[in-house]
N, C-alpha and C positions, 0 to 999 in steps of 0.2 A: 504494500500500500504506500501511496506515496508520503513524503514527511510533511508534519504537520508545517502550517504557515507560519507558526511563530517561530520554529527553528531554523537557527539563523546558518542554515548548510550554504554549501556553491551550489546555485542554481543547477547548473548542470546536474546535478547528484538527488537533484528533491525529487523526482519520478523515479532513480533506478534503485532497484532492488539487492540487497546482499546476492554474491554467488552461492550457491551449492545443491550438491545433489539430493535430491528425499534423502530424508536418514528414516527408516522406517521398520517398527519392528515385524519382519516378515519372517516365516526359516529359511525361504531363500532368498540371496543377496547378492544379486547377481549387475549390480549397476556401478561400482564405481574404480573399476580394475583392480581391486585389489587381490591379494597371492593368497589364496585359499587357504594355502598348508602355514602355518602361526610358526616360531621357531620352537625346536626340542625342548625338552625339562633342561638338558645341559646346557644349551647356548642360552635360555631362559636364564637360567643359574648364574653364569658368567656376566650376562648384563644385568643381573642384579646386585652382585658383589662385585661389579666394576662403581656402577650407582653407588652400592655402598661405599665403596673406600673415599668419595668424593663427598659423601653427604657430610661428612663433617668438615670438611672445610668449606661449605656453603656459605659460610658468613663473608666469605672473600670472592670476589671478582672472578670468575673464570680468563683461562688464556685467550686473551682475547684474537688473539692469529688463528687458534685451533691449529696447536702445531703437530701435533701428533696423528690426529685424524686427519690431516690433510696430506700426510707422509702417508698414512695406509691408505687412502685413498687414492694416492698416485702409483703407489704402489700395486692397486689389484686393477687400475687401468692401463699398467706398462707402457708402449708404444715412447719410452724413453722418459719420460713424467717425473716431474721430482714435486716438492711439495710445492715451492713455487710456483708451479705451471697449473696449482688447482687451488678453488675457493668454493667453502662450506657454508649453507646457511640454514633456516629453518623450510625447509623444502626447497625444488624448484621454483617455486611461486617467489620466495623471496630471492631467490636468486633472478631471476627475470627482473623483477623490479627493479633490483638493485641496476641491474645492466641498463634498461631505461630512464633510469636518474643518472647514471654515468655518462651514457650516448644520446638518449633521447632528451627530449626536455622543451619548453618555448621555442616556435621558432625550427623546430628539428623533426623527423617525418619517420616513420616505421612503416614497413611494408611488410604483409605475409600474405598469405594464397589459401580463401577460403573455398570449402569448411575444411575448419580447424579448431586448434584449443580456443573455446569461448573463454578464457580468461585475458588471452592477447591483447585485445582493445580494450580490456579494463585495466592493464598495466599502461596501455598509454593515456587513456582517461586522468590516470592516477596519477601520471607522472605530464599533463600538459603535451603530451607528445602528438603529432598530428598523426592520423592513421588512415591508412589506405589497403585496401583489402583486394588483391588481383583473386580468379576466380580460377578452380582447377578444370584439368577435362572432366569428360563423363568419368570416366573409367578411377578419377581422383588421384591421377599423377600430377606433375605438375608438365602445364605446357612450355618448356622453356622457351619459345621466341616469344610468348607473351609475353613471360615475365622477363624477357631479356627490352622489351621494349618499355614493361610498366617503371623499371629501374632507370633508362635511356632515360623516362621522363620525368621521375619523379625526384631523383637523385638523393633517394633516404639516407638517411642516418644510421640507420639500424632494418635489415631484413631477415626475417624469422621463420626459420623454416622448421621442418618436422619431422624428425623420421625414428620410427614408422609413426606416421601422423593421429592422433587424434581430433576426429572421432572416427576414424575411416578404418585405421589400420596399415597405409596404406605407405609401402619404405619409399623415400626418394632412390631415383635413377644417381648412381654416384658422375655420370658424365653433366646430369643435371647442377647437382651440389657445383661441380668445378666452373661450370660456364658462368653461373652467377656469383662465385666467390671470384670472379678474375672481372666481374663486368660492375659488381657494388663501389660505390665511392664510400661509405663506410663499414661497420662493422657486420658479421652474418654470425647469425646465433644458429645455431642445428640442435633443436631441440630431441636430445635421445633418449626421453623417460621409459622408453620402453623396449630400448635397446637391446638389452639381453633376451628378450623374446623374439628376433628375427631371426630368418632363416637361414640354413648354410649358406654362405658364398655371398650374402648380402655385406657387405663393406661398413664400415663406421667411418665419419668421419674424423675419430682422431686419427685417423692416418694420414690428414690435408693439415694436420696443426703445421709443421714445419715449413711448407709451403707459402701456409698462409697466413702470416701471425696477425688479421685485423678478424679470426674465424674466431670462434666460442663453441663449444659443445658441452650443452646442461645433461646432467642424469641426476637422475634421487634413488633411493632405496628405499622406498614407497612399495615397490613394485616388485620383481627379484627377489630383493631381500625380503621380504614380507616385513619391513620396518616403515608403512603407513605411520604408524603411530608415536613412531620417531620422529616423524617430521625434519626429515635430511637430505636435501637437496646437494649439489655441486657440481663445477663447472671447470672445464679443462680448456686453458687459453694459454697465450705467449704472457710470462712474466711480468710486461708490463701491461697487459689489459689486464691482469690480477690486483696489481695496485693501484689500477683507478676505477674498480669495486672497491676496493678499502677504504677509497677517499668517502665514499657514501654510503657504507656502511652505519649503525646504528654501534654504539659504544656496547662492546661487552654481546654482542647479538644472538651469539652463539652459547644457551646457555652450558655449565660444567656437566648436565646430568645426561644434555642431549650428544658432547661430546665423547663422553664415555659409554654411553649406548653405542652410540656408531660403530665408535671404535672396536668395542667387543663382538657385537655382529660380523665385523669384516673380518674376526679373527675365525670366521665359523663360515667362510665364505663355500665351501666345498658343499656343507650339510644345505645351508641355505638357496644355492643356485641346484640344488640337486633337482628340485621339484620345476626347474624351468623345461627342461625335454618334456615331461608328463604335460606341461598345460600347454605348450607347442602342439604335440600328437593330438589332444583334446580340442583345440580349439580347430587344428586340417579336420577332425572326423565332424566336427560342430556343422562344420563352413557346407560338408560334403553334406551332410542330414538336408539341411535347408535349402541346398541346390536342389537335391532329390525331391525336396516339396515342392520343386514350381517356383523360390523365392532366389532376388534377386541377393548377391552376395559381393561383398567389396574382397579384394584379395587384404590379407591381414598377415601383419607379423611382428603382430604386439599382442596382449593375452585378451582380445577380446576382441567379435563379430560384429559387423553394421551388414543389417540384412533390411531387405524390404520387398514391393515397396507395397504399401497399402494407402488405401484410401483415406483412410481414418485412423491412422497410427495410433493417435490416443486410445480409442477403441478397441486397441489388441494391448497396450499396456497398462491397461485399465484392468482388462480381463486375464489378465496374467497375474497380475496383482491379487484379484480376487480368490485365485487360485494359489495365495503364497509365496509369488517369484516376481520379486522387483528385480526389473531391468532399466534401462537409460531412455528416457526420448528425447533424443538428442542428435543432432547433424541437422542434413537434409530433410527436407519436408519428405515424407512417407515412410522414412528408416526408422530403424529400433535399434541400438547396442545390447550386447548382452555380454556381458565378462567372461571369463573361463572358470568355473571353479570346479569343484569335486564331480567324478563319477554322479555319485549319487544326487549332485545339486544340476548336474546336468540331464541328468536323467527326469527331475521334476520340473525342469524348464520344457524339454520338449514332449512332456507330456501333457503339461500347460496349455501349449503352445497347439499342439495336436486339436485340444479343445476347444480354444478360441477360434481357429481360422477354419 
Protein backbone atom coordinates (compact mmCIF):
# COMPACT_ATOMS: atom_id res chain seq x y z
CA UNK A 1 0.00 0.00 0.00
CA UNK A 2 1.35 3.18 -0.80
CA UNK A 3 2.98 5.43 2.21
CA UNK A 4 0.99 7.50 4.10
CA UNK A 5 0.91 11.55 3.04
CA UNK A 6 2.28 12.78 6.09
CA UNK A 7 5.53 10.71 5.76
CA UNK A 8 7.92 12.72 4.60
CA UNK A 9 9.66 9.75 2.14
CA UNK A 10 11.33 10.73 -1.61
CA UNK A 11 8.43 10.99 -3.68
CA UNK A 12 9.69 8.46 -5.99
CA UNK A 13 9.48 5.78 -3.17
CA UNK A 14 5.79 6.66 -1.72
CA UNK A 15 3.82 4.08 -4.29
CA UNK A 16 6.75 1.23 -4.29
CA UNK A 17 6.49 -1.46 -2.28
CA UNK A 18 9.38 -3.56 -0.01
CA UNK A 19 10.97 -6.59 -2.26
CA UNK A 20 10.20 -10.01 -1.54
CA UNK A 21 9.01 -13.27 -2.18
CA UNK A 22 5.68 -14.83 -0.11
CA UNK A 23 7.34 -16.34 2.84
CA UNK A 24 4.44 -18.78 3.44
CA UNK A 25 3.98 -21.41 5.69
CA UNK A 26 3.33 -24.40 3.14
CA UNK A 27 5.26 -28.16 3.36
CA UNK A 28 6.33 -27.28 0.17
CA UNK A 29 8.71 -24.50 -0.66
CA UNK A 30 9.59 -24.41 -3.70
CA UNK A 31 9.89 -20.42 -4.78
CA UNK A 32 12.82 -18.81 -3.71
CA UNK A 33 16.02 -21.13 -4.96
CA UNK A 34 17.18 -22.13 -2.17
CA UNK A 35 19.47 -25.64 -1.40
CA UNK A 36 17.14 -28.01 -0.13
CA UNK A 37 19.78 -30.29 1.64
CA UNK A 38 20.49 -27.64 5.30
CA UNK A 39 24.31 -28.41 6.39
CA UNK A 40 25.24 -31.98 8.41
CA UNK A 41 25.18 -32.08 12.41
CA UNK A 42 29.01 -31.68 11.91
CA UNK A 43 29.44 -28.77 9.75
CA UNK A 44 26.36 -27.58 11.95
CA UNK A 45 28.71 -28.01 14.89
CA UNK A 46 31.79 -26.30 13.54
CA UNK A 47 29.75 -23.10 12.68
CA UNK A 48 28.57 -23.05 15.86
CA UNK A 49 31.69 -23.29 17.84
CA UNK A 50 33.31 -21.03 15.21
CA UNK A 51 30.19 -18.50 16.49
CA UNK A 52 31.14 -19.55 19.68
CA UNK A 53 34.78 -18.69 20.10
CA UNK A 54 33.69 -15.06 18.71
CA UNK A 55 30.74 -14.45 20.99
CA UNK A 56 32.77 -13.29 23.48
CA UNK A 57 34.41 -10.86 22.10
CA UNK A 58 31.28 -9.34 20.67
CA UNK A 59 31.77 -6.34 22.66
CA UNK A 60 34.48 -5.37 20.03
CA UNK A 61 34.21 -4.28 16.48
CA UNK A 62 34.67 -7.16 14.11
CA UNK A 63 37.63 -7.08 11.39
CA UNK A 64 36.46 -4.95 9.46
CA UNK A 65 38.48 -6.19 5.97
CA UNK A 66 37.20 -9.70 6.77
CA UNK A 67 40.50 -10.87 6.38
CA UNK A 68 40.23 -14.35 6.74
CA UNK A 69 37.13 -15.04 4.83
CA UNK A 70 38.19 -13.21 2.11
CA UNK A 71 41.54 -15.57 1.85
CA UNK A 72 39.12 -18.78 1.96
CA UNK A 73 37.13 -17.24 -0.26
CA UNK A 74 39.76 -16.61 -2.88
CA UNK A 75 40.96 -19.52 -2.17
CA UNK A 76 37.91 -22.04 -3.20
CA UNK A 77 37.46 -19.70 -6.32
CA UNK A 78 41.36 -20.25 -7.45
CA UNK A 79 41.78 -19.03 -11.10
CA UNK A 80 44.97 -17.40 -9.29
CA UNK A 81 42.71 -15.19 -6.60
CA UNK A 82 44.31 -13.86 -3.59
CA UNK A 83 42.29 -12.09 -0.94
CA UNK A 84 42.80 -8.87 -2.54
CA UNK A 85 41.04 -9.72 -5.73
CA UNK A 86 37.73 -10.56 -3.42
CA UNK A 87 35.16 -8.46 -1.23
CA UNK A 88 32.58 -9.89 1.33
CA UNK A 89 29.29 -8.40 2.30
CA UNK A 90 25.85 -9.27 3.63
CA UNK A 91 24.69 -11.02 0.45
CA UNK A 92 24.95 -10.26 -3.18
CA UNK A 93 22.34 -7.69 -2.69
CA UNK A 94 24.72 -5.77 -0.71
CA UNK A 95 27.36 -6.39 -2.78
CA UNK A 96 25.51 -4.93 -5.99
CA UNK A 97 24.74 -1.90 -4.00
CA UNK A 98 27.80 -1.22 -2.98
CA UNK A 99 29.03 -1.53 -6.78
CA UNK A 100 26.39 1.13 -7.77
CA UNK A 101 27.33 3.68 -5.02
CA UNK A 102 30.87 3.12 -6.22
CA UNK A 103 30.06 3.32 -10.24
CA UNK A 104 26.66 4.30 -10.48
CA UNK A 105 25.31 7.35 -8.84
CA UNK A 106 23.69 11.13 -10.31
CA UNK A 107 24.31 11.64 -13.57
CA UNK A 108 25.72 7.87 -14.35
CA UNK A 109 23.52 5.01 -16.35
CA UNK A 110 23.31 1.11 -15.73
CA UNK A 111 22.29 -1.14 -18.23
CA UNK A 112 21.20 -4.87 -18.02
CA UNK A 113 18.93 -7.12 -20.49
CA UNK A 114 15.45 -7.89 -19.20
CA UNK A 115 13.91 -10.32 -17.80
CA UNK A 116 16.02 -10.50 -15.19
CA UNK A 117 16.81 -10.20 -11.40
CA UNK A 118 13.88 -7.77 -10.33
CA UNK A 119 16.09 -6.37 -7.64
CA UNK A 120 18.56 -4.47 -10.44
CA UNK A 121 16.57 -1.34 -10.90
CA UNK A 122 15.81 -1.16 -7.38
CA UNK A 123 19.61 -0.83 -6.74
CA UNK A 124 19.63 1.91 -9.15
CA UNK A 125 16.55 3.54 -7.77
CA UNK A 126 18.50 3.36 -4.43
CA UNK A 127 21.43 4.53 -5.47
CA UNK A 128 20.13 7.72 -8.19
CA UNK A 129 21.53 5.76 -10.80
CA UNK A 130 19.77 6.07 -14.24
CA UNK A 131 18.50 2.73 -15.64
CA UNK A 132 17.89 1.25 -18.90
CA UNK A 133 16.80 -2.18 -19.54
CA UNK A 134 17.72 -3.62 -23.21
CA UNK A 135 15.33 -6.79 -23.97
CA UNK A 136 16.51 -10.50 -24.51
CA UNK A 137 15.49 -12.94 -27.50
CA UNK A 138 12.61 -15.26 -27.36
CA UNK A 139 14.77 -18.13 -26.49
CA UNK A 140 16.39 -15.53 -23.30
CA UNK A 141 19.84 -15.39 -24.41
CA UNK A 142 21.12 -12.23 -24.86
CA UNK A 143 21.19 -10.67 -28.42
CA UNK A 144 24.42 -9.38 -28.74
CA UNK A 145 24.35 -6.77 -31.77
CA UNK A 146 21.48 -5.27 -29.75
CA UNK A 147 23.04 -4.96 -26.86
CA UNK A 148 26.27 -4.00 -28.67
CA UNK A 149 24.36 -1.09 -30.11
CA UNK A 150 22.11 -0.35 -26.67
CA UNK A 151 25.89 0.28 -25.01
CA UNK A 152 27.17 2.38 -28.64
CA UNK A 153 24.34 4.54 -27.30
CA UNK A 154 23.91 4.72 -24.06
CA UNK A 155 27.43 4.64 -22.96
CA UNK A 156 26.78 3.31 -19.14
CA UNK A 157 28.50 3.20 -16.35
CA UNK A 158 27.87 0.01 -15.13
CA UNK A 159 26.35 -3.02 -17.24
CA UNK A 160 24.93 -6.14 -15.48
CA UNK A 161 24.80 -9.19 -16.71
CA UNK A 162 23.71 -12.65 -15.51
CA UNK A 163 24.78 -15.82 -15.63
CA UNK A 164 22.99 -18.29 -15.45
CA UNK A 165 20.30 -15.55 -15.27
CA UNK A 166 17.43 -15.20 -13.13
CA UNK A 167 14.56 -15.79 -13.44
CA UNK A 168 15.13 -17.63 -16.68
CA UNK A 169 18.00 -19.91 -15.88
CA UNK A 170 19.38 -19.01 -18.74
CA UNK A 171 23.84 -19.17 -19.00
CA UNK A 172 25.39 -16.36 -21.10
CA UNK A 173 27.16 -17.37 -24.45
CA UNK A 174 30.94 -16.72 -23.02
CA UNK A 175 31.61 -15.18 -26.85
CA UNK A 176 28.64 -12.80 -25.77
CA UNK A 177 30.25 -11.94 -22.16
CA UNK A 178 33.79 -10.98 -24.34
CA UNK A 179 32.06 -8.74 -27.17
CA UNK A 180 30.49 -6.49 -24.44
CA UNK A 181 33.38 -6.42 -21.97
CA UNK A 182 35.61 -5.17 -24.99
CA UNK A 183 32.68 -2.77 -26.34
CA UNK A 184 31.42 -1.16 -22.26
CA UNK A 185 33.19 2.21 -21.41
CA UNK A 186 32.75 1.21 -17.81
CA UNK A 187 32.60 -1.28 -15.50
CA UNK A 188 30.56 -5.10 -16.32
CA UNK A 189 29.25 -6.89 -13.34
CA UNK A 190 28.52 -10.85 -14.27
CA UNK A 191 26.35 -11.72 -11.93
CA UNK A 192 27.03 -15.74 -10.90
CA UNK A 193 24.76 -16.52 -7.89
CA UNK A 194 24.00 -19.58 -9.27
CA UNK A 195 27.20 -20.56 -10.67
CA UNK A 196 27.84 -23.71 -9.22
CA UNK A 197 24.77 -25.19 -10.72
CA UNK A 198 25.79 -24.92 -14.58
CA UNK A 199 26.45 -27.28 -16.76
CA UNK A 200 29.67 -29.12 -17.87
CA UNK A 201 31.68 -27.15 -20.32
CA UNK A 202 29.63 -23.84 -19.48
CA UNK A 203 32.62 -21.37 -18.67
CA UNK A 204 32.62 -18.68 -15.65
CA UNK A 205 33.67 -15.69 -16.03
CA UNK A 206 36.56 -15.58 -13.64
CA UNK A 207 38.49 -16.78 -16.37
CA UNK A 208 38.17 -12.97 -18.29
CA UNK A 209 39.37 -11.29 -14.76
CA UNK A 210 42.97 -10.99 -16.03
CA UNK A 211 41.83 -9.77 -19.35
CA UNK A 212 39.64 -7.55 -18.02
CA UNK A 213 40.23 -5.68 -14.98
CA UNK A 214 37.08 -2.97 -15.27
CA UNK A 215 34.88 -6.94 -15.07
CA UNK A 216 33.39 -7.86 -11.44
CA UNK A 217 31.93 -11.25 -10.89
CA UNK A 218 29.29 -11.45 -7.79
CA UNK A 219 28.58 -15.03 -6.04
CA UNK A 220 26.81 -15.64 -2.51
CA UNK A 221 26.51 -18.98 -0.65
CA UNK A 222 23.00 -18.58 -0.57
CA UNK A 223 22.77 -21.08 -2.90
CA UNK A 224 25.47 -24.15 -3.15
CA UNK A 225 26.24 -23.69 0.10
CA UNK A 226 22.85 -23.81 1.46
CA UNK A 227 24.08 -20.64 3.63
CA UNK A 228 20.67 -18.42 2.67
CA UNK A 229 20.78 -17.72 6.14
CA UNK A 230 24.18 -16.55 6.30
CA UNK A 231 23.49 -13.83 4.24
CA UNK A 232 27.04 -13.97 2.29
CA UNK A 233 27.57 -12.51 -0.63
CA UNK A 234 31.13 -11.64 -2.63
CA UNK A 235 32.76 -10.58 -5.49
CA UNK A 236 35.94 -11.20 -7.43
CA UNK A 237 37.59 -8.19 -9.26
CA UNK A 238 41.05 -6.49 -10.04
CA UNK A 239 42.53 -5.19 -6.66
CA UNK A 240 41.76 -1.89 -7.24
CA UNK A 241 37.95 -2.11 -8.16
CA UNK A 242 38.11 -3.95 -4.54
CA UNK A 243 39.06 -0.63 -2.82
CA UNK A 244 36.74 1.44 -4.37
CA UNK A 245 34.00 -0.83 -2.78
CA UNK A 246 35.68 -0.18 0.40
CA UNK A 247 35.46 3.42 -0.14
CA UNK A 248 31.57 2.86 0.27
CA UNK A 249 31.32 0.57 2.39
CA UNK A 250 29.34 0.89 5.67
CA UNK A 251 31.91 0.92 8.98
CA UNK A 252 32.33 -2.50 10.43
CA UNK A 253 29.50 -4.09 7.63
CA UNK A 254 30.51 -7.28 7.98
CA UNK A 255 29.37 -8.52 11.02
CA UNK A 256 32.13 -11.10 13.53
CA UNK A 257 29.35 -13.95 13.63
CA UNK A 258 28.42 -13.70 9.90
CA UNK A 259 32.36 -13.96 9.33
CA UNK A 260 32.99 -16.91 11.16
CA UNK A 261 29.86 -18.80 9.76
CA UNK A 262 31.21 -18.36 6.35
CA UNK A 263 34.38 -19.12 7.17
CA UNK A 264 33.47 -22.41 8.66
CA UNK A 265 31.18 -23.50 5.95
CA UNK A 266 33.89 -23.12 3.40
CA UNK A 267 35.88 -25.28 5.48
CA UNK A 268 33.16 -28.10 4.76
CA UNK A 269 33.13 -27.19 1.06
CA UNK A 270 33.23 -30.95 -0.30
CA UNK A 271 30.17 -32.07 2.14
CA UNK A 272 28.21 -28.95 1.06
CA UNK A 273 28.60 -28.62 -2.99
CA UNK A 274 28.19 -32.54 -2.77
CA UNK A 275 24.35 -32.09 -3.06
CA UNK A 276 24.85 -29.75 -6.27
CA UNK A 277 25.13 -32.99 -9.09
CA UNK A 278 21.73 -34.22 -7.38
CA UNK A 279 19.77 -30.92 -7.83
CA UNK A 280 21.42 -30.59 -11.43
CA UNK A 281 20.10 -34.20 -12.55
CA UNK A 282 16.71 -33.07 -10.68
CA UNK A 283 16.14 -30.07 -12.11
CA UNK A 284 17.31 -31.96 -16.43
CA UNK A 285 14.52 -34.65 -15.22
CA UNK A 286 12.03 -31.53 -13.90
CA UNK A 287 12.66 -29.55 -17.37
CA UNK A 288 12.00 -33.12 -19.30
CA UNK A 289 8.56 -33.85 -17.19
CA UNK A 290 7.05 -30.44 -18.30
CA UNK A 291 8.29 -30.73 -21.87
CA UNK A 292 6.52 -34.07 -21.86
CA UNK A 293 3.33 -32.13 -20.65
CA UNK A 294 2.99 -29.96 -23.71
CA UNK A 295 4.63 -26.97 -21.53
CA UNK A 296 6.99 -24.54 -22.78
CA UNK A 297 10.56 -24.69 -20.82
CA UNK A 298 13.49 -22.19 -20.78
CA UNK A 299 16.86 -24.09 -20.80
CA UNK A 300 18.23 -23.73 -17.14
CA UNK A 301 21.48 -24.09 -15.39
CA UNK A 302 20.83 -22.64 -12.12
CA UNK A 303 18.72 -24.81 -9.58
CA UNK A 304 15.44 -23.95 -10.74
CA UNK A 305 12.67 -24.11 -13.97
CA UNK A 306 10.80 -21.15 -15.64
CA UNK A 307 8.04 -23.01 -17.58
CA UNK A 308 4.81 -21.90 -19.19
CA UNK A 309 3.11 -20.54 -20.67
CA UNK A 310 -0.54 -20.06 -19.43
CA UNK A 311 -3.03 -17.85 -19.75
CA UNK A 312 -3.79 -17.12 -16.26
CA UNK A 313 -0.49 -17.91 -14.53
CA UNK A 314 -1.92 -16.80 -11.26
CA UNK A 315 -4.51 -19.23 -11.66
CA UNK A 316 -2.09 -22.24 -11.67
CA UNK A 317 -0.01 -20.62 -8.77
CA UNK A 318 -2.86 -20.15 -6.85
CA UNK A 319 -3.86 -23.60 -7.27
CA UNK A 320 -0.64 -25.13 -6.49
CA UNK A 321 -0.63 -23.37 -3.52
CA UNK A 322 -3.96 -24.66 -2.48
CA UNK A 323 -2.52 -27.92 -2.83
CA UNK A 324 0.76 -27.12 -0.44
CA UNK A 325 3.42 -26.02 -3.06
CA UNK A 326 4.49 -22.60 -3.28
CA UNK A 327 6.25 -21.69 -6.38
CA UNK A 328 7.47 -18.18 -7.86
CA UNK A 329 5.23 -15.94 -10.35
CA UNK A 330 7.72 -14.39 -11.51
CA UNK A 331 9.48 -13.36 -15.04
CA UNK A 332 7.60 -13.04 -18.07
CA UNK A 333 3.87 -12.77 -18.28
CA UNK A 334 2.47 -16.58 -18.48
CA UNK A 335 5.69 -18.29 -16.71
CA UNK A 336 5.90 -19.81 -13.36
CA UNK A 337 9.54 -20.68 -11.57
CA UNK A 338 9.62 -23.45 -9.48
CA UNK A 339 13.03 -24.22 -7.42
CA UNK A 340 14.61 -27.78 -7.40
CA UNK A 341 14.21 -29.35 -4.01
CA UNK A 342 13.94 -32.97 -2.62
CA UNK A 343 12.78 -36.01 -4.47
CA UNK A 344 9.91 -36.12 -2.59
CA UNK A 345 9.20 -32.19 -2.75
CA UNK A 346 9.30 -32.72 -6.28
CA UNK A 347 7.20 -35.23 -6.44
CA UNK A 348 4.37 -33.15 -4.60
CA UNK A 349 4.96 -30.36 -7.11
CA UNK A 350 4.03 -32.34 -10.14
CA UNK A 351 1.50 -33.98 -8.65
CA UNK A 352 0.05 -30.56 -7.92
CA UNK A 353 0.63 -29.52 -10.91
CA UNK A 354 -0.91 -32.68 -12.65
CA UNK A 355 -4.16 -31.37 -10.94
CA UNK A 356 -4.32 -27.91 -11.79
CA UNK A 357 -3.73 -27.97 -15.51
Amino acid sequence: MPVPAWVPIREELRDEEPYGAPQLDVPVQLNTNENPYGPSDETARDIAESVLKVATSLNRYPDREASELRASLAAYLGHGLTADHVWAANGSNEIMQQVLQAFGGPGRTAVSFAPTYSMYPEYARNTHTRWIAGRRRDDFGIDVDAALELIAAEQPDVVILTSPNNPTGTALDPAHTRAILEAAPGVVVVDEAYAEFRRAGTPTALELLDAFPRLLVTRTMSKAFALAGGRLGYVAADPAIIDALRIVRLPYHLSAVSQAAATAALRHEDELLAAVDALRTTRDETAAWLRDRGLDVAESDANFVLFGTFEDRHAIWQGLLDRGVLIREVGPLGWLRVSIGTPEEMDAFRQALLEVI
